[in-house]
PyMOL Python script that loads the backbone (N, CA, C, O; Angstrom):
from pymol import cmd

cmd.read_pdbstr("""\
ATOM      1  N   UNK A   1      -7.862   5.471   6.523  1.00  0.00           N
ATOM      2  CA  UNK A   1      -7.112   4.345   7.024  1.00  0.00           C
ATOM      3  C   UNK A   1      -5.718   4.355   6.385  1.00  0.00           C
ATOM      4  O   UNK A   1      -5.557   4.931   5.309  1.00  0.00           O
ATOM      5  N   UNK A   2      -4.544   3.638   7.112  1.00  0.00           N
ATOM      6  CA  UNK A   2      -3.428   3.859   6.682  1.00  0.00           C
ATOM      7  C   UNK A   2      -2.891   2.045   6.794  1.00  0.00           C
ATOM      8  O   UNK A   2      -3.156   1.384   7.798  1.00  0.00           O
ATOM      9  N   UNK A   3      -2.273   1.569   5.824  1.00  0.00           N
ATOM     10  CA  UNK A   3      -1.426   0.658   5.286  1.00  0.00           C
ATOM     11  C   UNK A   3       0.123   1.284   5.399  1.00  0.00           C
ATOM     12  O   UNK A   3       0.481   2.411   5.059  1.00  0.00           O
ATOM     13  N   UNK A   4       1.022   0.093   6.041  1.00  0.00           N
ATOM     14  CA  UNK A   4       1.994   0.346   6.438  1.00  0.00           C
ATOM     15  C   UNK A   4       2.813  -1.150   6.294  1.00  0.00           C
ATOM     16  O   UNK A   4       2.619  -2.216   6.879  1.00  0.00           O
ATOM     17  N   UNK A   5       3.886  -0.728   5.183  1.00  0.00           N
ATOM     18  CA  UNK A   5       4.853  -1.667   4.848  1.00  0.00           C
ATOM     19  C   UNK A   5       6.355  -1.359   5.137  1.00  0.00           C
ATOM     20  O   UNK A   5       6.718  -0.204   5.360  1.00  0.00           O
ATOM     21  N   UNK A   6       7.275  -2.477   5.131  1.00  0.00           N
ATOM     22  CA  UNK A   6       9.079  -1.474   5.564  1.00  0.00           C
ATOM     23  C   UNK A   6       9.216  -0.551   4.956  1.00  0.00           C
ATOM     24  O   UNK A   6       9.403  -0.631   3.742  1.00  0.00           O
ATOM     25  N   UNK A   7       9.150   1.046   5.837  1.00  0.00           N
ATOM     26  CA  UNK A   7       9.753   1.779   4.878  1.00  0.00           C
ATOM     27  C   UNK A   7       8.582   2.980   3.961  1.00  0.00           C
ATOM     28  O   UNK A   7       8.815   3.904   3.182  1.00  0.00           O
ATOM     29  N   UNK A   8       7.217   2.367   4.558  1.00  0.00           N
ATOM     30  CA  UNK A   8       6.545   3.093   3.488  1.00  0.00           C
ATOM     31  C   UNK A   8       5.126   3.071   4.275  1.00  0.00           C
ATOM     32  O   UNK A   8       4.688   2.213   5.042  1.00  0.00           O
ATOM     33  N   UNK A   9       4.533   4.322   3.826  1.00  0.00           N
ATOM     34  CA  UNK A   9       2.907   4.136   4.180  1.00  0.00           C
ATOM     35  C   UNK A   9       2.052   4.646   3.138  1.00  0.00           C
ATOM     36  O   UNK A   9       2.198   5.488   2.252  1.00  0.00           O
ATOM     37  N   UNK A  10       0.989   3.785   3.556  1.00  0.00           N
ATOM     38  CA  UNK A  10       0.073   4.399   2.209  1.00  0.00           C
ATOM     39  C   UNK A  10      -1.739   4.445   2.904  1.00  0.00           C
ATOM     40  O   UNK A  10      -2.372   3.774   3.719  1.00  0.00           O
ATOM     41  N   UNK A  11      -2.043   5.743   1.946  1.00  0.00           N
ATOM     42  CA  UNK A  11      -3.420   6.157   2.244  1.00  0.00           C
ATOM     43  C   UNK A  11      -4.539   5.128   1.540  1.00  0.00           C
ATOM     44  O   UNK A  11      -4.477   4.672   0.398  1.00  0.00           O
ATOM     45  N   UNK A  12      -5.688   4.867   2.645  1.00  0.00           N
ATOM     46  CA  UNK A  12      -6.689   3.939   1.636  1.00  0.00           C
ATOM     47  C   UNK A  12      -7.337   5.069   1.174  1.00  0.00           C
ATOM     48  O   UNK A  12      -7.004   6.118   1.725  1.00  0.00           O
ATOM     49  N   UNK A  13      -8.411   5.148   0.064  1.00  0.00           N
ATOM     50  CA  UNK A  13      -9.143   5.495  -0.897  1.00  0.00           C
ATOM     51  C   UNK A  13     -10.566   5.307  -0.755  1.00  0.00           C
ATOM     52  O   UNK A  13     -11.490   6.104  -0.912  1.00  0.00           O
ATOM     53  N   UNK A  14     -10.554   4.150  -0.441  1.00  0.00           N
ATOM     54  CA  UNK A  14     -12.512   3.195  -0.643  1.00  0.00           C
ATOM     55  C   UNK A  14     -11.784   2.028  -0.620  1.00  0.00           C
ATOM     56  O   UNK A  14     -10.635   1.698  -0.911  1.00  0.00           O
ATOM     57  N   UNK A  15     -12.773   1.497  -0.194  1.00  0.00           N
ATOM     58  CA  UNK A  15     -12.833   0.185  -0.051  1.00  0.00           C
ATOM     59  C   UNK A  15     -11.168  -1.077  -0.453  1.00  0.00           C
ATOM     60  O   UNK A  15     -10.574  -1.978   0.138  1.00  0.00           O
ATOM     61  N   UNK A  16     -11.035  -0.145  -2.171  1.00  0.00           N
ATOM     62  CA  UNK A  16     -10.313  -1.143  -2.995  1.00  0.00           C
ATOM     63  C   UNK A  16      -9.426  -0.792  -3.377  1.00  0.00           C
ATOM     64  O   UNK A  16      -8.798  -1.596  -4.066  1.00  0.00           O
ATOM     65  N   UNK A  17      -8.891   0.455  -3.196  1.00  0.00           N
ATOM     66  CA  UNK A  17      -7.935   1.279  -3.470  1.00  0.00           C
ATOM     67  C   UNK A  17      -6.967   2.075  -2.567  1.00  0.00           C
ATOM     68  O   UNK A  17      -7.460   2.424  -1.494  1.00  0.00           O
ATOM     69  N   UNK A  18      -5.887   2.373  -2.757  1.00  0.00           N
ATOM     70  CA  UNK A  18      -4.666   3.065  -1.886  1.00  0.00           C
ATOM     71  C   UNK A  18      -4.448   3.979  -2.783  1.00  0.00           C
ATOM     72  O   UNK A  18      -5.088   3.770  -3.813  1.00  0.00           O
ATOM     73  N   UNK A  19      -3.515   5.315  -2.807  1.00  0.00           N
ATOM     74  CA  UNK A  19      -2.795   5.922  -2.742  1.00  0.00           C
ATOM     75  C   UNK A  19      -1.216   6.286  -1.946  1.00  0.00           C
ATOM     76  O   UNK A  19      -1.049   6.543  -0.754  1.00  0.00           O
ATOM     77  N   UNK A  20      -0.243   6.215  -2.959  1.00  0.00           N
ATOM     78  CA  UNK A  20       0.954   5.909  -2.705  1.00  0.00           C
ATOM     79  C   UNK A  20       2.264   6.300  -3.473  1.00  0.00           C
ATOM     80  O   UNK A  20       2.488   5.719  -4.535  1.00  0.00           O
ATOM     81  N   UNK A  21       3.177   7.279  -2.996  1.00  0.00           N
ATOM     82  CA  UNK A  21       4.057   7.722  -3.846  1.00  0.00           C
ATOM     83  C   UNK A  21       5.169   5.759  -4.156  1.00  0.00           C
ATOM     84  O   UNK A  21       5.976   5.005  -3.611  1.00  0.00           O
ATOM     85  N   UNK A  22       4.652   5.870  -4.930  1.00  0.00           N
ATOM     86  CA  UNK A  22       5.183   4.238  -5.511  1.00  0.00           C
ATOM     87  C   UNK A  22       6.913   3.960  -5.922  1.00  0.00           C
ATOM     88  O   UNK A  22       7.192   4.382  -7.044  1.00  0.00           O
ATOM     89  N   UNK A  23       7.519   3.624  -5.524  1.00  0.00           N
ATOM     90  CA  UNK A  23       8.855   3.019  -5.784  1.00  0.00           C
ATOM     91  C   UNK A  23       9.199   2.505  -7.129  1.00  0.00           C
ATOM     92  O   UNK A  23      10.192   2.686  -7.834  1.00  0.00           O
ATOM     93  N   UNK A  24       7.616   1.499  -7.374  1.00  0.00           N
ATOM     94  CA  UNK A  24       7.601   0.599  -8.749  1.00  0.00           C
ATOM     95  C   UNK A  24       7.845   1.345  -9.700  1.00  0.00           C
ATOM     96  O   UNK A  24       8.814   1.316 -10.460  1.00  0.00           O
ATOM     97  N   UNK A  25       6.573   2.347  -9.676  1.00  0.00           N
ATOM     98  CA  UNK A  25       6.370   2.956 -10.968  1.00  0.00           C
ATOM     99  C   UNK A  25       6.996   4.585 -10.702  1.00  0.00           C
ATOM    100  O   UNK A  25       6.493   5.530 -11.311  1.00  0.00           O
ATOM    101  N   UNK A  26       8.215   4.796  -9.668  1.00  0.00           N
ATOM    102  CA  UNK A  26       8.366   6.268  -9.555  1.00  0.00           C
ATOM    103  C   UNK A  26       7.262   7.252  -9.659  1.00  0.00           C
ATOM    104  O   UNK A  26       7.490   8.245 -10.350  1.00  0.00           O
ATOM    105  N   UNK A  27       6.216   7.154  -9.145  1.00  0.00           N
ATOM    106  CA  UNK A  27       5.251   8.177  -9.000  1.00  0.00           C
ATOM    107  C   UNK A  27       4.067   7.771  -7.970  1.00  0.00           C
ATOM    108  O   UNK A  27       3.683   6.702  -7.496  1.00  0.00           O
ATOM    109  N   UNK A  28       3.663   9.153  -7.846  1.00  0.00           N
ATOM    110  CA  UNK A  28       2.611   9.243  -6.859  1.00  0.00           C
ATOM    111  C   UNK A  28       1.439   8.285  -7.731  1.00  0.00           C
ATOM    112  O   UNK A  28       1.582   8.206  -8.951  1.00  0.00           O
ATOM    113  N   UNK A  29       0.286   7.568  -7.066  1.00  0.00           N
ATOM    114  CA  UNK A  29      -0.492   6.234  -8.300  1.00  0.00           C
ATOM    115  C   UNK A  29      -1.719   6.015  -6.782  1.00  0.00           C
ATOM    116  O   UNK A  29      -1.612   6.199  -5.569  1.00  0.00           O
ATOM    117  N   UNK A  30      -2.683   5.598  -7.586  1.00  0.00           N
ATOM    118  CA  UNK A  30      -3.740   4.552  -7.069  1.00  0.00           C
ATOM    119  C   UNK A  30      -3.087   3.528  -7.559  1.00  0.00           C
ATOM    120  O   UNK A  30      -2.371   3.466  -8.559  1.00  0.00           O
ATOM    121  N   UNK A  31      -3.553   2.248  -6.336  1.00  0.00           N
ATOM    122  CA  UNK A  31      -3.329   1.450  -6.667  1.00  0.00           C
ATOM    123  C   UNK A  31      -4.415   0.204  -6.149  1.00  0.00           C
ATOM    124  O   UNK A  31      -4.920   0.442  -5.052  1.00  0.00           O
ATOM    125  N   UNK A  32      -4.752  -0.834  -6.671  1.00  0.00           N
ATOM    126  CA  UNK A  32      -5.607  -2.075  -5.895  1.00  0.00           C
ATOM    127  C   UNK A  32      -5.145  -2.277  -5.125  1.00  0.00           C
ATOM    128  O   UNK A  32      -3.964  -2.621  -5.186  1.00  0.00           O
ATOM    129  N   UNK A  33      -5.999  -2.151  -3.628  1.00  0.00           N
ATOM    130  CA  UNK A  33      -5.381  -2.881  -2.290  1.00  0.00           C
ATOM    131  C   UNK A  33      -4.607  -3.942  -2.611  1.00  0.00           C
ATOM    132  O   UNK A  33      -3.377  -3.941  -2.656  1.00  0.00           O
ATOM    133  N   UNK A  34      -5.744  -5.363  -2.959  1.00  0.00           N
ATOM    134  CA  UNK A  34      -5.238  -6.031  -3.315  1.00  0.00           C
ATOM    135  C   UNK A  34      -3.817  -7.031  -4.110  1.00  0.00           C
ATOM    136  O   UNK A  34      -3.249  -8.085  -3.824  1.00  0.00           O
ATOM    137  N   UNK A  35      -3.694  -6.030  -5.185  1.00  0.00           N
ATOM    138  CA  UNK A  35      -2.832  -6.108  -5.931  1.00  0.00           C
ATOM    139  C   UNK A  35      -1.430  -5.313  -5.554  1.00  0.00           C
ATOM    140  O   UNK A  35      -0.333  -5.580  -6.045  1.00  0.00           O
ATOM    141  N   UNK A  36      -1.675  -4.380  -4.673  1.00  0.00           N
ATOM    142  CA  UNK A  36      -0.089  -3.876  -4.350  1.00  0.00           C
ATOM    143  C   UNK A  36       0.137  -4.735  -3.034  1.00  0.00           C
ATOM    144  O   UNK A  36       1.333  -4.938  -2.827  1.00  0.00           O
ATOM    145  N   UNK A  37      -0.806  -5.344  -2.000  1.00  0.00           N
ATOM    146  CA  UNK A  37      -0.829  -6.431  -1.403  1.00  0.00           C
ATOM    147  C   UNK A  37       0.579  -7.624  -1.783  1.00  0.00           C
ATOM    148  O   UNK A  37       1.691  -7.924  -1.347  1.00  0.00           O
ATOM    149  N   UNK A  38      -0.152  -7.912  -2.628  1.00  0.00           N
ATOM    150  CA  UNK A  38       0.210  -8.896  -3.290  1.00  0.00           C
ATOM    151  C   UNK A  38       1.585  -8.970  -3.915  1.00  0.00           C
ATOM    152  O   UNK A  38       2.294  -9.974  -3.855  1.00  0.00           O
ATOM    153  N   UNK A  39       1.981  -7.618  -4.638  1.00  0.00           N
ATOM    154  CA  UNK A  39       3.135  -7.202  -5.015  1.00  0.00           C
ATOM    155  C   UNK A  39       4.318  -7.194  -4.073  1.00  0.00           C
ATOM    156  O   UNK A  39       5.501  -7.470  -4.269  1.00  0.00           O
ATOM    157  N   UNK A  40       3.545  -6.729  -2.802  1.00  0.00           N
ATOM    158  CA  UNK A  40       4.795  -5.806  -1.447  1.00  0.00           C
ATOM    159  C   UNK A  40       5.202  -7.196  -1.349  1.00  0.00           C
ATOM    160  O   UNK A  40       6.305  -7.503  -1.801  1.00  0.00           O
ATOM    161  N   UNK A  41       4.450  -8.091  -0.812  1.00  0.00           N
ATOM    162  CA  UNK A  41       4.418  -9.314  -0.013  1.00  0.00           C
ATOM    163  C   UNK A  41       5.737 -10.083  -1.421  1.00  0.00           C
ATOM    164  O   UNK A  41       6.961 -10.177  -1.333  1.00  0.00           O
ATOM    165  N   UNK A  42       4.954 -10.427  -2.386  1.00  0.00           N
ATOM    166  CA  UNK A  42       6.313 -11.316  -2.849  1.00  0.00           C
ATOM    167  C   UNK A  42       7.472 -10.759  -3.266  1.00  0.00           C
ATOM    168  O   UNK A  42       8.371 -11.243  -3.953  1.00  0.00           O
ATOM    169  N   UNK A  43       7.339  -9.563  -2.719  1.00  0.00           N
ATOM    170  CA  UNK A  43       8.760  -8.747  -3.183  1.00  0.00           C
ATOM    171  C   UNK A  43       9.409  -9.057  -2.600  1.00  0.00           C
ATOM    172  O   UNK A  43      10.521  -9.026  -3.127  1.00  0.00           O
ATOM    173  N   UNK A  44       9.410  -9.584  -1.166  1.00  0.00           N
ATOM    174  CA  UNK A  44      10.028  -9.666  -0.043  1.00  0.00           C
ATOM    175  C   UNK A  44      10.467  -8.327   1.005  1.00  0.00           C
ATOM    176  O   UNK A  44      11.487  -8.274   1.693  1.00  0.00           O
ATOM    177  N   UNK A  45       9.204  -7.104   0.888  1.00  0.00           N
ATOM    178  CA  UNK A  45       9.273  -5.965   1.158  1.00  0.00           C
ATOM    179  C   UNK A  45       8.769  -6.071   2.910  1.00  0.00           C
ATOM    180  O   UNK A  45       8.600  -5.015   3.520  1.00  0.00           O
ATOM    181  N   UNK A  46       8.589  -7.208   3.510  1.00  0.00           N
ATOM    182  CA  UNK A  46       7.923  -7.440   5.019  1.00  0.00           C
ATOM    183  C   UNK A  46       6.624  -7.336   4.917  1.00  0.00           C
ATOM    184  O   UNK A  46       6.018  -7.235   3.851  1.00  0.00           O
ATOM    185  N   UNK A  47       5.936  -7.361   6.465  1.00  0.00           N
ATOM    186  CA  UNK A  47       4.810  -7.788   6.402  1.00  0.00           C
ATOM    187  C   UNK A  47       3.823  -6.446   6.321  1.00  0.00           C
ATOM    188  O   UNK A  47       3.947  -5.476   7.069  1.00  0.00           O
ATOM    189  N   UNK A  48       3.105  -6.538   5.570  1.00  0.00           N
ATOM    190  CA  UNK A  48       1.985  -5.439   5.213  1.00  0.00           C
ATOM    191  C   UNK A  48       0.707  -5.090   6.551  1.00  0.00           C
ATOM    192  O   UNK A  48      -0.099  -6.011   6.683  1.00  0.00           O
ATOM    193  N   UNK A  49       0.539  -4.108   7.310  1.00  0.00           N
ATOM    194  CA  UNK A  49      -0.190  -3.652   8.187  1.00  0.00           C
ATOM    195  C   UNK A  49      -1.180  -2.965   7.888  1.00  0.00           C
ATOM    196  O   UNK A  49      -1.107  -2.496   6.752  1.00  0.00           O
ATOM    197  N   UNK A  50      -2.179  -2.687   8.511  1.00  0.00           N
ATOM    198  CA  UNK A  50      -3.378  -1.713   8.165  1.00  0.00           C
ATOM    199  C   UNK A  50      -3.424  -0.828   9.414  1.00  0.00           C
ATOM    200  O   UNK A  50      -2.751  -1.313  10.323  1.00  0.00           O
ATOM    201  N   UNK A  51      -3.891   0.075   9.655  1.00  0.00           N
ATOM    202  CA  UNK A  51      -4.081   0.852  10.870  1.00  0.00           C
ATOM    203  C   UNK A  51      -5.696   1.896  10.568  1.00  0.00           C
ATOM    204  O   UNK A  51      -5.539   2.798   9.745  1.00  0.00           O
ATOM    205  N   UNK A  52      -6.935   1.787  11.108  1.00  0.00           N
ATOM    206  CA  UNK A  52      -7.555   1.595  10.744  1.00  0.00           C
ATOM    207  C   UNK A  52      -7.984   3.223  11.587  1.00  0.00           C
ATOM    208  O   UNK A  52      -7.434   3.322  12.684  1.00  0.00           O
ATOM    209  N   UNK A  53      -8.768   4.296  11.233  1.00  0.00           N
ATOM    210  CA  UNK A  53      -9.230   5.261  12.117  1.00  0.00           C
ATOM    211  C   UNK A  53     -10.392   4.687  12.831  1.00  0.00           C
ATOM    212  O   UNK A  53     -10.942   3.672  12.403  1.00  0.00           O
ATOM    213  N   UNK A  54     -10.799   5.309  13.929  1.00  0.00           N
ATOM    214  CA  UNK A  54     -11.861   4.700  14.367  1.00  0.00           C
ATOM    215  C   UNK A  54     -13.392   5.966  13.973  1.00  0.00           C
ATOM    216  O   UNK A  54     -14.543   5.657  14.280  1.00  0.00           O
TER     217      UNK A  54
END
""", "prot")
cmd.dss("prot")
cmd.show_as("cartoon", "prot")
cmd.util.cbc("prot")
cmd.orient("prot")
């Protein structure tokens, strides 16, 4: 499954986790869905998408 924010996409993992060459931390990172969720959103980075395989 793929997560898609302005500018950026990122691979899910399982369930709870992404993979993502990261901006924050300059490097490729796992990260908590949740918590980079959470991050994009009050960054004011736009609205966070999922795109889901079938």
């Amino acid at each position: 499954d793929l997560i898609f924010w302005k500018g950026h996409v990122a691979m899910v993992v399982n369930p709870d986790t992404l993979i993502h060459a990261n901006g924050h931390t300059m490097s490729v990172c796992y990260e908590g869905i949740r918590e980079a969720i959470h991050r994009i959103s009050s960054g004011g980075h736009g609205l966070v998408q999922a795109r889901q395989r079938y």
